[in-house]
C-alpha positions in Angstrom: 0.0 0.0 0.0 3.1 2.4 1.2 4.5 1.7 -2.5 0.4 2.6 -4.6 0.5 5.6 -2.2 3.4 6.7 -3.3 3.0 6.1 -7.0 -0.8 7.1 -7.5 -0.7 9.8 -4.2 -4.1 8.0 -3.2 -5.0 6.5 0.2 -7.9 5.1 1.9 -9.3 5.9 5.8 -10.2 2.5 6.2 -8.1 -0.8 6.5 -8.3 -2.9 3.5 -9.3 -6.7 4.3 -7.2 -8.7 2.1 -8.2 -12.5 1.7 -6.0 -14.9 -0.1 -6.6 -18.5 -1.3 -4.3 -21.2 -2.0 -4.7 -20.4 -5.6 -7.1 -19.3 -8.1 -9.0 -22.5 -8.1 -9.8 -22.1 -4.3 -10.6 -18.2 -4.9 -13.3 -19.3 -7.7 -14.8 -21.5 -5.5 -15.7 -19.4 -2.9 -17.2 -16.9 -5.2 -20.2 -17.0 -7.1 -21.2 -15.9 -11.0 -17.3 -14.5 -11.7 -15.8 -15.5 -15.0 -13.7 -18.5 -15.0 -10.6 -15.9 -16.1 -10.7 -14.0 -12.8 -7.9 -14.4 -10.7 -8.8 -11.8 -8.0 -11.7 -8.9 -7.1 -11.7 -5.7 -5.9 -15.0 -5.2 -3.8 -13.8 -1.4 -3.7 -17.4 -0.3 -1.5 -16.6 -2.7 1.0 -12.4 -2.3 1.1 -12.0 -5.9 0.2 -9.7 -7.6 -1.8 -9.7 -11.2 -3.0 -7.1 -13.3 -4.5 -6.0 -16.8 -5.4 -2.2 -17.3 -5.4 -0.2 -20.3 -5.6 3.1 -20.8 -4.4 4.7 -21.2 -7.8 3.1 -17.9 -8.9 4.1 -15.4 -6.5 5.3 -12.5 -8.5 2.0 -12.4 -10.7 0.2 -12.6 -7.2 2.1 -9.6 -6.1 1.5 -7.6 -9.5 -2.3 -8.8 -9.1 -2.5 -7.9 -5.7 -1.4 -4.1 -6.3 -3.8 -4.4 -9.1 -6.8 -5.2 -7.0 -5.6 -2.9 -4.4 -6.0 0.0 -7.1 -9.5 -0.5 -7.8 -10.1 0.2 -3.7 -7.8 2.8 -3.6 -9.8 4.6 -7.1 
C-alpha cells in the first residue's frame, strides 16, 4: 500500500481486508457468477480484496494484488 500511495498519491481511511486462497482454483470457488478468467476482485465499496495465489506464482500474485488494491484505492 506504502509503495500505490506513493506512486498514484491516493490513500484510503479504512483498513483494506485482504483475503488470499491457496490459488485461483480455491478463490473461484468461494465466489459465485465471476468468470472462470478471474484471478482476483476488488469489492472497492466494501475495502475488500480477494485473490488466489499459488506458491509457484508469486510474483503475478504480487502484480495482481497491487492491481486489486487500485480498484479500492480509485
Amino acid at each position: 500500500m506504502d509503495d500505490l500511495s506513493a506512486e498514484t498519491g491516493l490513500r484510503t481511511s479504512r483498513p483494506i481486508d485482504l483475503y488470499i486462497y491457496a490459488d485461483t482454483q480455491d478463490m473461484r470457488d468461494a465466489i459465485l457468477y465471476e468468470p472462470g478468467w478471474t484471478g482476483g476482485l476488488a469489492y472497492a465499496d466494501h475495502n475488500i480484496v480477494i485473490i488466489g495465489i499459488s506458491p509457484d506464482q508469486i510474483d503475478w500474485g504480487k502484480r495482481t494484488q497491487a492491481h486489486e488494491l487500485t480498484h479500492v484505492l480509485v
